[in-house]
VEXTORMAR-23798 format. One record per residue (C-alpha): x, y, z; residue number from 1. Coordinates in steps of 0.05 Angstrom, whole numbers. Example, Ala and Ser with C-alpha at 12.3 -4.5 7.8 and 13.67 -1.06 7.14 Angstrom:
<robas>
east / north / up / i
246 / -90 / 156 / 1 $
273 / -21 / 143 / 2 $
</robas>
This chain:
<robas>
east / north / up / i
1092 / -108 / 1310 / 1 $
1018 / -131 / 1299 / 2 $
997 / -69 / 1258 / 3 $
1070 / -83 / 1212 / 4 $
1034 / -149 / 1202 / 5 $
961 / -125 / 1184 / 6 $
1003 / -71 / 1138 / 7 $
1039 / -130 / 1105 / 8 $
971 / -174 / 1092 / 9 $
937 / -122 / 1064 / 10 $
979 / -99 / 1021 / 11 $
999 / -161 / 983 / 12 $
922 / -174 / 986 / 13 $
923 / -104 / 940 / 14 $
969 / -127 / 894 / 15 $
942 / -194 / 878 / 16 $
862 / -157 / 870 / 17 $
898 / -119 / 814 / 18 $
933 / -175 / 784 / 19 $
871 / -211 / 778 / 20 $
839 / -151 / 744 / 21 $
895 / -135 / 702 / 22 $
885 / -206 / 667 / 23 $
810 / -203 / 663 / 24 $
813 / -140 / 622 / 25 $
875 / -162 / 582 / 26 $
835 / -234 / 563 / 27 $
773 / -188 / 541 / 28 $
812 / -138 / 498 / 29 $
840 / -201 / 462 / 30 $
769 / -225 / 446 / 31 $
755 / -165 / 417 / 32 $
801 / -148 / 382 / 33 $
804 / -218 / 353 / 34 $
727 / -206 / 335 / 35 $
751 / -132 / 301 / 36 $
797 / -177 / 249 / 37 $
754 / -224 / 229 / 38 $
700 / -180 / 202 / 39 $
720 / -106 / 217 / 40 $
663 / -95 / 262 / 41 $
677 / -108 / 342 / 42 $
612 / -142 / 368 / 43 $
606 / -163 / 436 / 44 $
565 / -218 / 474 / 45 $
532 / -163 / 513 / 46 $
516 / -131 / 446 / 47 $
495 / -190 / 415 / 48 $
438 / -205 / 471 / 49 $
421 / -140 / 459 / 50 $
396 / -143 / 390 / 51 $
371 / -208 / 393 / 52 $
298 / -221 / 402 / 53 $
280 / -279 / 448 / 54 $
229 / -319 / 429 / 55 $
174 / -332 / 482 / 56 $
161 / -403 / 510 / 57 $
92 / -443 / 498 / 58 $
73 / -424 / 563 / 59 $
64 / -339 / 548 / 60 $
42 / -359 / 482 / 61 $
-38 / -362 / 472 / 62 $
-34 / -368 / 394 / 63 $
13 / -366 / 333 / 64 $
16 / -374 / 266 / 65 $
74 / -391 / 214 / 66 $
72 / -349 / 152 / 67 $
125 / -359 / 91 / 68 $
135 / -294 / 40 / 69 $
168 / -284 / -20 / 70 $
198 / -217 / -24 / 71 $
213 / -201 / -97 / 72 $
269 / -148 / -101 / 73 $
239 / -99 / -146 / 74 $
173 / -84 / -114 / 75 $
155 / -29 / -56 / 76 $
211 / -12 / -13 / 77 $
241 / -88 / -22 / 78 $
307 / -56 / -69 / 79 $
335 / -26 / -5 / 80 $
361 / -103 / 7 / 81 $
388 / -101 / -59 / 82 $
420 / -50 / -69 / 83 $
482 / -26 / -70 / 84 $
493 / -84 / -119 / 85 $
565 / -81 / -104 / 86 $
599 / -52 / -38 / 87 $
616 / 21 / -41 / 88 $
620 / 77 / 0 / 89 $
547 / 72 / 14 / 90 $
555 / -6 / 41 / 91 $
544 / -63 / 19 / 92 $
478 / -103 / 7 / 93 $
443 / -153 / 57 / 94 $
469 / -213 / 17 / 95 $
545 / -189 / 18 / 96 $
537 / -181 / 92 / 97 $
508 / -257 / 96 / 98 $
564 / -282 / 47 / 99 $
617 / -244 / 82 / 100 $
602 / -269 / 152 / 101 $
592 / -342 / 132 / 102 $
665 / -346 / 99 / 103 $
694 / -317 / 162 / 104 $
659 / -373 / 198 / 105 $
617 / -323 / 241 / 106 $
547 / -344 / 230 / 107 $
513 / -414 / 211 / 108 $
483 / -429 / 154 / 109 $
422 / -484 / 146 / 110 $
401 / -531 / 95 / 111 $
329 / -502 / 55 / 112 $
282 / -568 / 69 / 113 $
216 / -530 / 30 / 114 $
180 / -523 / 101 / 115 $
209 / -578 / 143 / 116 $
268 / -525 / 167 / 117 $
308 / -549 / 230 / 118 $
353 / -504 / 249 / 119 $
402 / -555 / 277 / 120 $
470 / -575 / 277 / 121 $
445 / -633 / 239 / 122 $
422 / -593 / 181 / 123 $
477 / -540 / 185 / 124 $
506 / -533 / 116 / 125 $
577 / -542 / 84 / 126 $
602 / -476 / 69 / 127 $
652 / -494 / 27 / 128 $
602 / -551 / -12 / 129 $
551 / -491 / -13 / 130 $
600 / -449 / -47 / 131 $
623 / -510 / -103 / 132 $
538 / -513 / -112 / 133 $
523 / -455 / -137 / 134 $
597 / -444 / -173 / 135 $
627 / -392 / -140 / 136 $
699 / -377 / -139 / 137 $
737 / -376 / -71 / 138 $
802 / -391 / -36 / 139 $
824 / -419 / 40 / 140 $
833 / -359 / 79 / 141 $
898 / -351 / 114 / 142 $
895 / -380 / 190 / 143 $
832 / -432 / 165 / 144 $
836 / -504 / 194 / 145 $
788 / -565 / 199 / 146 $
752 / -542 / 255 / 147 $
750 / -473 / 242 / 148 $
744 / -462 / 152 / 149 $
754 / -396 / 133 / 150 $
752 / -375 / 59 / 151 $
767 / -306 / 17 / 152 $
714 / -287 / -34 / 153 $
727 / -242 / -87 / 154 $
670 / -185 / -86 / 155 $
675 / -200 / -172 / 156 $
652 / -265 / -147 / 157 $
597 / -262 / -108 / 158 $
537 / -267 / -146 / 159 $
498 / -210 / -109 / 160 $
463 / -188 / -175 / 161 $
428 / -258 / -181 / 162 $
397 / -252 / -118 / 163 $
333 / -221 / -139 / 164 $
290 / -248 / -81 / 165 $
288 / -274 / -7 / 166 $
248 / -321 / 25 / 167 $
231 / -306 / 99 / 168 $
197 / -339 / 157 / 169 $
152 / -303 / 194 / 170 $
116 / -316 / 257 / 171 $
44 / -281 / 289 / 172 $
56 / -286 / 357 / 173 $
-9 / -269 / 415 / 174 $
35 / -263 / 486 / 175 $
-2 / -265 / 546 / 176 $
60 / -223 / 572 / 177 $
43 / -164 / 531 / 178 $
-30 / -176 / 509 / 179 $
-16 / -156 / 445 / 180 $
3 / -184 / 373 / 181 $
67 / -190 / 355 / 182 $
107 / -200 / 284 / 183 $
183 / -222 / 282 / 184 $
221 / -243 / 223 / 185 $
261 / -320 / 249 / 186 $
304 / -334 / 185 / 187 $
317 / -313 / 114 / 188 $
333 / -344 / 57 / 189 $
361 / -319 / -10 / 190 $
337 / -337 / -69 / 191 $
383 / -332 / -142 / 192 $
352 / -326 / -205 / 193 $
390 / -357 / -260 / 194 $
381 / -377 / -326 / 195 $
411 / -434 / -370 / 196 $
452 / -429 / -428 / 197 $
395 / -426 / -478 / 198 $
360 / -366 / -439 / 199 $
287 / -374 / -421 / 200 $
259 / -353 / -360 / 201 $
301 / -355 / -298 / 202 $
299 / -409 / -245 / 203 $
301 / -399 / -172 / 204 $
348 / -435 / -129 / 205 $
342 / -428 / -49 / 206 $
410 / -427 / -28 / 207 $
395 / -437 / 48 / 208 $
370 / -405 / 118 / 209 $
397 / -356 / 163 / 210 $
374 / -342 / 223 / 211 $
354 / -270 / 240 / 212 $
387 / -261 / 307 / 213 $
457 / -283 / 287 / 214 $
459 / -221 / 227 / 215 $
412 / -172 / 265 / 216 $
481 / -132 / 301 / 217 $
514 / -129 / 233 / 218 $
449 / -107 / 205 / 219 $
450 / -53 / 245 / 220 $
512 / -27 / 227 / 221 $
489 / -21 / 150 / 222 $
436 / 47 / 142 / 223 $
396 / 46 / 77 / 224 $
351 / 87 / 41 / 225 $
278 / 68 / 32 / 226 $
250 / 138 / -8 / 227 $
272 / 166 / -72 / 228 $
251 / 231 / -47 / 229 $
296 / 230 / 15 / 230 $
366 / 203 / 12 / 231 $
382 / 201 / 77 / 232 $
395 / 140 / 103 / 233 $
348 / 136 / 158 / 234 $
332 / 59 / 173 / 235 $
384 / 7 / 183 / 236 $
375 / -59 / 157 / 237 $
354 / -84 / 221 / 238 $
298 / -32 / 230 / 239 $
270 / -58 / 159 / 240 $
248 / -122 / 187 / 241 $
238 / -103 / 255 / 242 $
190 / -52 / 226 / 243 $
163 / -97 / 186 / 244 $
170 / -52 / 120 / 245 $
179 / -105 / 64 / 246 $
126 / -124 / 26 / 247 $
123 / -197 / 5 / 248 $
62 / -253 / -23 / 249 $
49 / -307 / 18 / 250 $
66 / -372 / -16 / 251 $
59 / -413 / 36 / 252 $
28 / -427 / 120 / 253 $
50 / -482 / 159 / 254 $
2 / -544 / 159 / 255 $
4 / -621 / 158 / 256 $
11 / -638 / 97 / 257 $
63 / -585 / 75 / 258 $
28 / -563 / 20 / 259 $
40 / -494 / -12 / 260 $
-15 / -446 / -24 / 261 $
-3 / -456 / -102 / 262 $
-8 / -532 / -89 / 263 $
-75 / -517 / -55 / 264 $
-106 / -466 / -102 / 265 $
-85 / -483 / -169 / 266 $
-129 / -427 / -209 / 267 $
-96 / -348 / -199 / 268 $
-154 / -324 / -176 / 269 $
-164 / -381 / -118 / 270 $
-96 / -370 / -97 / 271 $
-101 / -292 / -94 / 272 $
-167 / -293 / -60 / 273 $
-130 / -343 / -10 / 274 $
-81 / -303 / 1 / 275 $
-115 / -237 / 14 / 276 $
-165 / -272 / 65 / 277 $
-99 / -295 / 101 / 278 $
-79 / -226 / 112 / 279 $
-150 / -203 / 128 / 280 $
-149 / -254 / 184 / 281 $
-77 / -238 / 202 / 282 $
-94 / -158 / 211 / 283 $
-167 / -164 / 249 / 284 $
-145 / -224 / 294 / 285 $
-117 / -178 / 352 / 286 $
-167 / -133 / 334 / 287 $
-224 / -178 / 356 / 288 $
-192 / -202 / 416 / 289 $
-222 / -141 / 456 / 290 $
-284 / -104 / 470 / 291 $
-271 / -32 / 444 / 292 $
-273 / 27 / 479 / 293 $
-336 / 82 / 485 / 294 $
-299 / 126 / 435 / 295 $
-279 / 66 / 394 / 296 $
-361 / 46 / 394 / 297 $
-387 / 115 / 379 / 298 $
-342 / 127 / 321 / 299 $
-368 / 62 / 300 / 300 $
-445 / 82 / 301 / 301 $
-428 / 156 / 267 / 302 $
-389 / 125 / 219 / 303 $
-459 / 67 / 207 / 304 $
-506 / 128 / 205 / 305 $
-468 / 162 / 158 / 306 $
-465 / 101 / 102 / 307 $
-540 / 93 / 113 / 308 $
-549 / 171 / 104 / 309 $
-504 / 164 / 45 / 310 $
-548 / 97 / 16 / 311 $
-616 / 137 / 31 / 312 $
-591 / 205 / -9 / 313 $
-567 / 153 / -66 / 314 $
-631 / 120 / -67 / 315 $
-673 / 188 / -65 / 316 $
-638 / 215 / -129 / 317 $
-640 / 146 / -162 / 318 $
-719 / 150 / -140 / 319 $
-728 / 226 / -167 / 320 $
-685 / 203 / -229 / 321 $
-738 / 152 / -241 / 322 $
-793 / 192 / -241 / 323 $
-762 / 243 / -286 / 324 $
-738 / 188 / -338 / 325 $
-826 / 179 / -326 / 326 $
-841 / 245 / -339 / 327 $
-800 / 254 / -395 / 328 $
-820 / 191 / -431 / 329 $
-896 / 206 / -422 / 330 $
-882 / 272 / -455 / 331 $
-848 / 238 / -505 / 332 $
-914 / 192 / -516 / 333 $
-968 / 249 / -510 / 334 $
-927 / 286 / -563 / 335 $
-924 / 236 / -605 / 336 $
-1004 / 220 / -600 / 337 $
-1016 / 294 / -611 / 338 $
-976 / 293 / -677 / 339 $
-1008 / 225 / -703 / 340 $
-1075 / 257 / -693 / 341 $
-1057 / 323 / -727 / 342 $
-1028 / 281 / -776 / 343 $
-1097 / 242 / -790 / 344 $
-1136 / 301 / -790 / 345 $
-1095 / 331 / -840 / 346 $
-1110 / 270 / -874 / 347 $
-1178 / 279 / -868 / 348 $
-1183 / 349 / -888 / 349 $
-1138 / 323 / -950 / 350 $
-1177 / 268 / -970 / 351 $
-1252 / 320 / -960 / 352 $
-1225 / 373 / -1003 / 353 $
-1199 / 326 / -1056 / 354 $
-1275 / 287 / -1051 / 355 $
-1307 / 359 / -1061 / 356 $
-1265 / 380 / -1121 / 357 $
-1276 / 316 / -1158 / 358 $
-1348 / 324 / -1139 / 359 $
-1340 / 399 / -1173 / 360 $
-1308 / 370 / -1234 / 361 $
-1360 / 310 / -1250 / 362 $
-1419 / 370 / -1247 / 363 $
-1391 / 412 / -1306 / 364 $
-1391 / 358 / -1361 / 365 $
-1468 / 347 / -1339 / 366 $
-1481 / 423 / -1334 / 367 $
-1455 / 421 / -1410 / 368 $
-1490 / 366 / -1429 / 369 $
-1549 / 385 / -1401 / 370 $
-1546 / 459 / -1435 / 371 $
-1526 / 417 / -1508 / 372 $
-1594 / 380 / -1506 / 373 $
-1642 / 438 / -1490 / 374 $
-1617 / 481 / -1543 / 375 $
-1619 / 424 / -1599 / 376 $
-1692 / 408 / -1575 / 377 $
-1710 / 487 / -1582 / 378 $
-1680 / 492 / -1653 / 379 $
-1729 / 424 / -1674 / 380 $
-1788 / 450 / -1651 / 381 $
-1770 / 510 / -1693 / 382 $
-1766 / 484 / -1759 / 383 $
-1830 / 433 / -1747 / 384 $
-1869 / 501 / -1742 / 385 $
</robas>
């Protein structure tokens, strides 16, 4: 009668364990496949951790530095965020993605404060004000509400083709956890270049922040191309900032008094030489942290020795150069004293000869003369006798 009992319990404690279960997987397969309408792309919490970088607390962090770049759209390997302009079969372009996932109410968007960001609920933008802003055409999405806006976008109307250039914060991290120098891209902002009705150059308009880590799983889903050469899509959009393989100007570092680098360096060729020595500092800071190795110091002292062998071989043919140029040019001289002195002795010679023949040619008339006079004189003394 006992072991009926035990049988009983343990068998209604069976069922209920697989009740339980039952409805754990059944709520999960709802959120999921609740996430797979909204944007056609099922992306978990667990995968969302997974491509989001955590940012290290004060305590691991020795040193850092706040860098803001431009990147413009048509330079280096910057068109693979342009690119396709509208979505094909290829994908669709880092801005679509952004646009797409802020009318589905996904992701948060932030107000662009010019280097005071806070990426707060306080500064989280309007999506539908941000859309009436910058003009373009949308409508409520089916299922939106107060709390939850929704809105459907026309690909015709988003203005991907305007966006020409992004904006991104970037921070130079030294961890004490790692020892090393790190680079990660927080937020990005995009950037449309329009013009008014009478043409002119276009004017840019921040439209506002994202941050990275809410886009980075989408962004992995979307492969580009970053080589003419090769069009395999090899990188996704997610590797091209972790991989740091934009290429952008720095127009601006965090400081007090929230100045830009133009603001600072007025002239072009202040503000490039600023911006160079920023980078210069930016590359050899982890660099001189350490002592280098034996190899590092040897390749070092080959690598002096050769420039000075280099400089000494230079100097030796600029030396023998010299001297040639020396030799030549007293050649040139002693050449030149040798044919002034033939040329006065043929003056010499000239001037004697010329001297002798008039000396030749005054004797005759005397000779004559002379000859005229003694005759006359014989032919007198003639006729007196």
């Amino acid at each position: 009668m006992k072991k009926f009992k035990y049988i009983i319990v343990f068998l209604t404690a069976m069922f209920v364990a697989s009740a339980m279960q039952a409805q754990v997987v059944k709520k999960s397969d709802n959120g999921e496949r609740k996430k797979k309408d909204e944007s056609g792309v099922v992306i978990s919490d667990r995968q969302q951790a997974f491509f989001e970088q955590r940012q290290p607390s004060d305590a691991d962090l020795q040193w850092m530095k706040v860098i803001y770049r431009s990147l413009d759209l048509t330079k280096g390997k910057n068109p693979a965020l342009y690119y396709p302009e509208e979505p094909n079969e290829d994908g669709q372009s880092l801005f679509f993605i952004i646009m797409r996932l802020l009318a589905n109410n996904q992701i948060a968007a932030y107000e662009y404060l010019d280097g005071r960001e806070m990426f707060t609920d306080e500064f989280r933008v309007n999506v539908g004000e941000l859309l009436d802003r910058f003009h373009v055409m949308y409508e409520p999405a089916k299922g939106s509400t107060e709390k939850n806006p929704k809105y459907t976008i026309e690909d015709a109307d988003i203005p991907g083709n305007e966006v020409l250039s992004y904006y991104i914060i970037e921070r130079w991290e030294f961890d004490t956890r790692s020892n090393a120098m790190k680079t990660r891209v927080e937020a990005v902002c995009p950037v449309l270049h329009r013009t008014d009705e009478f043409g002119g150059e276009a004017i840019k308009y921040p439209m506002f922040w994202v941050k990275l880590n809410d886009i980075r799983p989408y962004m992995a889903n979307q492969y580009v191309f970053t080589d003419d050469d090769n069009n395999l899509p090899r990188y996704s959009l997610d590797d091209f900032f972790k991989l740091n393989m934009y290429t952008g100007e720095i127009y601006k570092t965090k400081n007090l008094r929230n100045l830009s680098l133009m603001q600072m360096y007025p002239e072009e060729k202040d503000l490039k030489h600023a911006q160079d020595s920023i980078e210069q500092r930016l590359r050899a800071f982890n660099n001189d942290l350490w002592v280098p190795d034996r190899e590092v110091l040897l390749a070092q002292k080959e690598a002096r020795e050769e420039l000075e062998r280099q400089k000494a071989e230079a100097e030796g043919e600029n030396e023998e150069g010299e001297a040639t140029e020396e030799k030549k040019e007293d050649k040139k001289e002693k050449t030149s004293v040798k044919r002034s002195t033939k040329r006065g002795e043929k003056a010499k010679d000239d001037s004697g000869s010329s001297k002798k023949k008039n000396k030749i040619k005054q004797r005759k008339p005397k000779s004559t003369t002379s000859s005229s006079t003694t005759a006359t004189r014989s032919v007198r003394n003639r006729k007196r006798k």
